[in-house]
Backbone bond lengths (Angstrom), bond angles and torsions (degrees), N, CA, C in turn:
res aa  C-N    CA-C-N  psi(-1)  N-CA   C-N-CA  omega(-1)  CA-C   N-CA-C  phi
1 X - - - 1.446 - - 1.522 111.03 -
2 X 1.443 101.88 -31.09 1.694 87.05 -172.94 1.860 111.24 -100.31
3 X 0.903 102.02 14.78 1.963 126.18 162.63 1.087 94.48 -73.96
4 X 1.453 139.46 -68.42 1.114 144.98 -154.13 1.594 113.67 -76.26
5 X 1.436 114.22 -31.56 1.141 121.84 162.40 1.523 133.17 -60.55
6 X 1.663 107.37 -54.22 1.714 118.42 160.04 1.909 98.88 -45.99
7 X 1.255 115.80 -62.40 1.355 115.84 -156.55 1.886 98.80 -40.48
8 X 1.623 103.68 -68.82 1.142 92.05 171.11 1.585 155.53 -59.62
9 X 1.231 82.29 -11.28 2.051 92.48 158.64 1.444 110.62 -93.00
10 X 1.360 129.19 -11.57 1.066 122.90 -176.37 1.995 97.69 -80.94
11 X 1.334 102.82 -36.23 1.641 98.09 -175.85 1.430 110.08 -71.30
12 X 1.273 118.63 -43.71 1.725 135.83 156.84 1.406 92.23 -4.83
13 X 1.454 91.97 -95.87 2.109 100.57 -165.44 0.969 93.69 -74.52
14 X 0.880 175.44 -107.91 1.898 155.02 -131.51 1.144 109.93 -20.28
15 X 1.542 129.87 -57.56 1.203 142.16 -135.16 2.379 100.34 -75.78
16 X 1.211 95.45 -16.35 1.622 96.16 173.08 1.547 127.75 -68.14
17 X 2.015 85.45 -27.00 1.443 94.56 -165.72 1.998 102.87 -112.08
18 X 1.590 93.44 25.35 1.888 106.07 160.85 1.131 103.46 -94.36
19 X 1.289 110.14 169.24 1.239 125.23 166.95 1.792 124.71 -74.06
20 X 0.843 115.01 116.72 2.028 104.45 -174.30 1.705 109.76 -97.64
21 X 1.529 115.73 105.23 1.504 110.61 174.52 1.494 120.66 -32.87
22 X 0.865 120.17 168.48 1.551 124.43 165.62 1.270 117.18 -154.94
23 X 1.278 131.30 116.83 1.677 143.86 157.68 1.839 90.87 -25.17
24 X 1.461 105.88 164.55 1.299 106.60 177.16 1.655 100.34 -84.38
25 X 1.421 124.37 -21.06 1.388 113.05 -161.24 1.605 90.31 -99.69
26 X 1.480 146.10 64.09 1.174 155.61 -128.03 1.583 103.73 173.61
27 X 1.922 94.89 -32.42 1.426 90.73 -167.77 1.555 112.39 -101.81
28 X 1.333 154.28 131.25 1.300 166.91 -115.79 2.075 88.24 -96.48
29 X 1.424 110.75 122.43 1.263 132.30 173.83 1.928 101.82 -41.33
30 X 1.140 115.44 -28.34 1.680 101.90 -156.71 1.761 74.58 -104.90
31 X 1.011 146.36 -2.09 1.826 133.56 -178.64 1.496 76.88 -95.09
32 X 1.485 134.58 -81.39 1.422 134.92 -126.57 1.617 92.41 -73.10
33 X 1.457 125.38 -27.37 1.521 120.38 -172.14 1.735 93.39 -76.92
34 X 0.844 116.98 -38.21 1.995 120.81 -174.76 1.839 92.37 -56.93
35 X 1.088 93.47 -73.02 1.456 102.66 -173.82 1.529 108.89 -29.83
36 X 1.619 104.76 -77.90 1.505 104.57 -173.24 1.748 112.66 -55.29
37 X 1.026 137.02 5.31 1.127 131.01 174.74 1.366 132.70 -87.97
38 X 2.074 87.14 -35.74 1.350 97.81 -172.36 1.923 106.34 -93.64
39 X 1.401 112.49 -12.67 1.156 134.13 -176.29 1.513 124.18 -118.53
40 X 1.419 115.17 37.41 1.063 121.14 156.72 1.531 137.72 30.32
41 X 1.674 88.51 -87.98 1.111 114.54 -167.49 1.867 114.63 -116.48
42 X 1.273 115.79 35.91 1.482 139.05 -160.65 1.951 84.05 -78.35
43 X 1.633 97.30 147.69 1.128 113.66 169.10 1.667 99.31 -148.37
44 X 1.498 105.88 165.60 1.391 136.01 168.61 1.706 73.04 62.93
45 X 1.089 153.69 123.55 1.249 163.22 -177.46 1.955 105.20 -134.27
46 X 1.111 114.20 143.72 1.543 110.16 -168.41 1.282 101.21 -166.11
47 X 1.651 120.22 102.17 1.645 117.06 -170.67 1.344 104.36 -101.06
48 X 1.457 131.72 153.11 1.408 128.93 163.14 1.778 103.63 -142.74
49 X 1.254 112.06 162.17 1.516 116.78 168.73 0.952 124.40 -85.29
50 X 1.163 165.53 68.92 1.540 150.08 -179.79 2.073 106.76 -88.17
51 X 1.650 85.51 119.69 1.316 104.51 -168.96 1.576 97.34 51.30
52 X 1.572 115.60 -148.79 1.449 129.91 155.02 1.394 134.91 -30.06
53 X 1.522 101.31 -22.78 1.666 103.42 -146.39 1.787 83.90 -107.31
54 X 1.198 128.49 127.07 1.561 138.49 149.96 1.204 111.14 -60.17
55 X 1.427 138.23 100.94 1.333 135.27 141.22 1.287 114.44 -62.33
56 X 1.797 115.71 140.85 1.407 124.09 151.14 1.520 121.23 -101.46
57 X 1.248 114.92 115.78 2.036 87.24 156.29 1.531 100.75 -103.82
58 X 1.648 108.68 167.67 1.313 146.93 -158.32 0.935 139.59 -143.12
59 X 1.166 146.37 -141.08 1.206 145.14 164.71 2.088 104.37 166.03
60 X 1.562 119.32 132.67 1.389 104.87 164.06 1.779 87.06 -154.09
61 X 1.299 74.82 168.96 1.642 105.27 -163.97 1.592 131.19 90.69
62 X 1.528 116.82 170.33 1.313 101.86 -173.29 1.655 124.66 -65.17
63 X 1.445 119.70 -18.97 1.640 135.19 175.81 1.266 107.08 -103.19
64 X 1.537 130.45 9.03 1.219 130.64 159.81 1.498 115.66 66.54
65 X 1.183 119.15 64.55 1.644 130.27 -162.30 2.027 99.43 -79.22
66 X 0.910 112.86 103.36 1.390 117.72 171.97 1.805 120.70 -33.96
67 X 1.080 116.17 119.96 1.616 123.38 161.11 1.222 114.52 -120.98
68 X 1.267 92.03 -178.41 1.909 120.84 -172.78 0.980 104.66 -174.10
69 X 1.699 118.59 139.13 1.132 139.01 -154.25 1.308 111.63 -143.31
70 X 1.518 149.87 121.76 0.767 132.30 -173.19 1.712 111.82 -122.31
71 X 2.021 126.40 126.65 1.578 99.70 -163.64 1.226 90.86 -132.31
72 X 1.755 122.16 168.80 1.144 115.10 -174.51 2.049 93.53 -102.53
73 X 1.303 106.56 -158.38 1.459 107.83 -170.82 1.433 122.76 -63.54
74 X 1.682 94.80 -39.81 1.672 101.79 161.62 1.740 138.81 -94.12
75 X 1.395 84.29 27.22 1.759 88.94 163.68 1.620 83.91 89.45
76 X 1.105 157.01 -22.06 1.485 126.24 171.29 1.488 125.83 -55.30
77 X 0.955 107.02 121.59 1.862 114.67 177.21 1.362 115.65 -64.48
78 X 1.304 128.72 87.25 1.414 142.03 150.38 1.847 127.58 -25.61
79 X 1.049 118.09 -43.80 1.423 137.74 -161.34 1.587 105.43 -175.52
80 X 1.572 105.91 156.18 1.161 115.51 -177.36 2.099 91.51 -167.10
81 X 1.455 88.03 128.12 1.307 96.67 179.78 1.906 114.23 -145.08
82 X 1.268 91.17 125.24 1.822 95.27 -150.02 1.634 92.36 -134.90
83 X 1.442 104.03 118.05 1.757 107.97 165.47 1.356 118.89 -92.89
84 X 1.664 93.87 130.81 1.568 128.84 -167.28 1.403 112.50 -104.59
85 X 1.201 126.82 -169.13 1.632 119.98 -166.69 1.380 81.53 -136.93
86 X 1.566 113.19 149.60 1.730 127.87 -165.02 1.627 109.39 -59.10
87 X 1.764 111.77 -27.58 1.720 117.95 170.78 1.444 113.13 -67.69
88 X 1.330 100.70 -21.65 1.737 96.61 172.78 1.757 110.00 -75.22
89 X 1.212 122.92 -11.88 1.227 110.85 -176.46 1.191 138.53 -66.00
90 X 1.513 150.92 145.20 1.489 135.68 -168.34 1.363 113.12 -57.07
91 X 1.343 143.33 154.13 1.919 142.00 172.96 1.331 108.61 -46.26
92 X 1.349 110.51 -34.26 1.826 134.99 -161.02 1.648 89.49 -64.87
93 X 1.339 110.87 -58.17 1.623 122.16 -137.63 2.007 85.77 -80.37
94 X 1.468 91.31 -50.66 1.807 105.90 -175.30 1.705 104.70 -46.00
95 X 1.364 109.39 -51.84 1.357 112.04 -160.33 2.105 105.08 -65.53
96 X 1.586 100.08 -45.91 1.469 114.63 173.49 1.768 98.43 -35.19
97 X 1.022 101.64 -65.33 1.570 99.74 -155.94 1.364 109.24 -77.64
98 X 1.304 118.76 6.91 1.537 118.79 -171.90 1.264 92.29 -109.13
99 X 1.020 118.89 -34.83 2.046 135.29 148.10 1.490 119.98 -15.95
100 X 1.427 99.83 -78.06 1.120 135.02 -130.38 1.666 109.03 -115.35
101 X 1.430 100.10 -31.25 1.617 110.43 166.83 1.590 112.49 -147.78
102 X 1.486 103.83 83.53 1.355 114.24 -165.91 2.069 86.90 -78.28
103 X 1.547 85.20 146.76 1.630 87.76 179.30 1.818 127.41 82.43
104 X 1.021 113.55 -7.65 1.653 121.38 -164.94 1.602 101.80 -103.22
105 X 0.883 119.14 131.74 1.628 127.09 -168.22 1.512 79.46 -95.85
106 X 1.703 96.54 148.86 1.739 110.13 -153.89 1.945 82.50 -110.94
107 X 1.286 115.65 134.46 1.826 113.89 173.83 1.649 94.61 -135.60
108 X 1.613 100.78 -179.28 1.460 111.39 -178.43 1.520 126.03 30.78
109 X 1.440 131.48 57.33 0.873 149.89 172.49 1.715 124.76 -56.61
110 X 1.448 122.07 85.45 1.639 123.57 -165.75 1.737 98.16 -100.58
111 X 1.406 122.69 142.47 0.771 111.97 133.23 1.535 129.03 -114.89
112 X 1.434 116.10 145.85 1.510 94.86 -160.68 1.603 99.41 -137.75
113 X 1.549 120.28 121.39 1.622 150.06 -179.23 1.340 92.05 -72.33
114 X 1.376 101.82 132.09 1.895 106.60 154.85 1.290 111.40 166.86
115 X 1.721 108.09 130.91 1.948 125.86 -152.91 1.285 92.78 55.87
116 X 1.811 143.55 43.61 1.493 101.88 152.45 1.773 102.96 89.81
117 X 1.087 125.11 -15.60 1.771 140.45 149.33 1.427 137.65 -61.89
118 X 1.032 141.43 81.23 1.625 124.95 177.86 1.762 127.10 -95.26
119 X 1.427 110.11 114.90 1.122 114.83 -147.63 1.740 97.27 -115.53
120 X 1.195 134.99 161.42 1.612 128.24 -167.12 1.787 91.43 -129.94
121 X 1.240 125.41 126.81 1.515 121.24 150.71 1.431 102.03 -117.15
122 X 1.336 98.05 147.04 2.017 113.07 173.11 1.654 90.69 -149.30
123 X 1.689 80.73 -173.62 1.615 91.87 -156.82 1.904 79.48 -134.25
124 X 1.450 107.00 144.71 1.802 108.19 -163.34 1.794 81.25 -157.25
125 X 2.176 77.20 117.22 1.313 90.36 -172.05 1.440 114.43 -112.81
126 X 0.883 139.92 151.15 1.904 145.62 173.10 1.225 118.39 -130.13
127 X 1.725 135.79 123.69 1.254 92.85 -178.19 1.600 165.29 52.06
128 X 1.205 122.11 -143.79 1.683 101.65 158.10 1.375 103.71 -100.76
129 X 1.478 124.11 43.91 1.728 111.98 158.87 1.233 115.92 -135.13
130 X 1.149 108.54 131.06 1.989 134.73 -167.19 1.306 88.59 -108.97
131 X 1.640 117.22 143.74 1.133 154.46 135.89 1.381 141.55 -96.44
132 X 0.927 154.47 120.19 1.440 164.12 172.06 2.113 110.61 -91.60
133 X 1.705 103.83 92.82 1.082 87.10 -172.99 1.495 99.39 -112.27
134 X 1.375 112.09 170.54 1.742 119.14 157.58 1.624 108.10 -131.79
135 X 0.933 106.54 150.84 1.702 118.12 168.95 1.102 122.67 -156.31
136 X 1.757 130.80 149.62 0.706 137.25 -174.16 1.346 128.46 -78.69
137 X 1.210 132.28 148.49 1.711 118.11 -174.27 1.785 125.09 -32.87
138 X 1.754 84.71 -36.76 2.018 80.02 171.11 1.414 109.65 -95.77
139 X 0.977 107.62 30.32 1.680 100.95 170.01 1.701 126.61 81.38
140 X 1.288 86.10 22.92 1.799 98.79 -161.08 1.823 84.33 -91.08
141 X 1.554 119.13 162.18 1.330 88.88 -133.99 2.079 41.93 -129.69
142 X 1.839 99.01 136.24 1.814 113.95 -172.74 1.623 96.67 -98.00
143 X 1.688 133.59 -47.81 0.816 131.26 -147.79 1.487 106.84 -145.73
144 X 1.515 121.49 147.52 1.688 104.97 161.62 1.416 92.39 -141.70
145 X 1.231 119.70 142.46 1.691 113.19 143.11 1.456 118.80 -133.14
146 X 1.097 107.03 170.18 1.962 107.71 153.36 1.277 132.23 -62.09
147 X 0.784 120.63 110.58 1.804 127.04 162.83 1.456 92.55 -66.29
């Protein structure tokens, strides 16, 4: 009985730092007017709260290229993270990894906006070795790990 008790205070305070769905009419007039402005043509649309910040995911175009959007209460856009195809990438970023991981088939292609920054993570595969990279528009290579 008292397992069951911790469990549920443990979900208690957790539960601020989940995500909370939201109906679109849930979501604050100066986010959903930002949104529709900058996103037009947004489909499969899906809002949630985390803390302060309203995330959207999305989808636009005819193959439905995945986004995420991140806004604060008054409609300013925080982050924006939108998957691209590896030809969309800068020469800088292309050349790095042709560099840097000769041989690794390039997958999951993000590019992701934020403060005025545009930063690229993909996933570069070989064999049995996965990578998790990010880089910066000139190709400066921000992050690596293991998959």
């Amino acid at each position: 009985m008292r397992t069951a008790s911790i469990l549920a205070a443990l979900m208690i305070t957790a539960s601020p730092l989940m995500a909370q769905d939201l109906t679109p009419a849930q979501v604050p007039a100066a986010v959903m007017a930002s949104f529709n402005k900058e996103f037009p043509k947004a489909m499969d649309v899906e809002w949630d709260l985390k803390g302060t910040q309203y995330k959207v995911e999305f989808e636009t175009g005819l193959l439905g290229a995945d986004h995420e959007a991140w806004y604060d209460a008054n409609g300013k856009q925080l982050k924006h993270k939108e998957e691209i195809s590896v030809s969309d990438l800068p020469a800088a970023v292309s050349a790095a990894i042709a560099r840097d991981f000769d041989g690794y088939r390039t997958d999951d292609v993000e590019r992701i906006t934020q403060d005025g920054t545009t930063s690229y993570t993909l996933e570069l595969k070989k064999l049995n070795e996965e990578w998790e990279v990010a880089y910066d528009a000139k190709g400066m290579q921000l992050e690596k790990r293991q998959d």
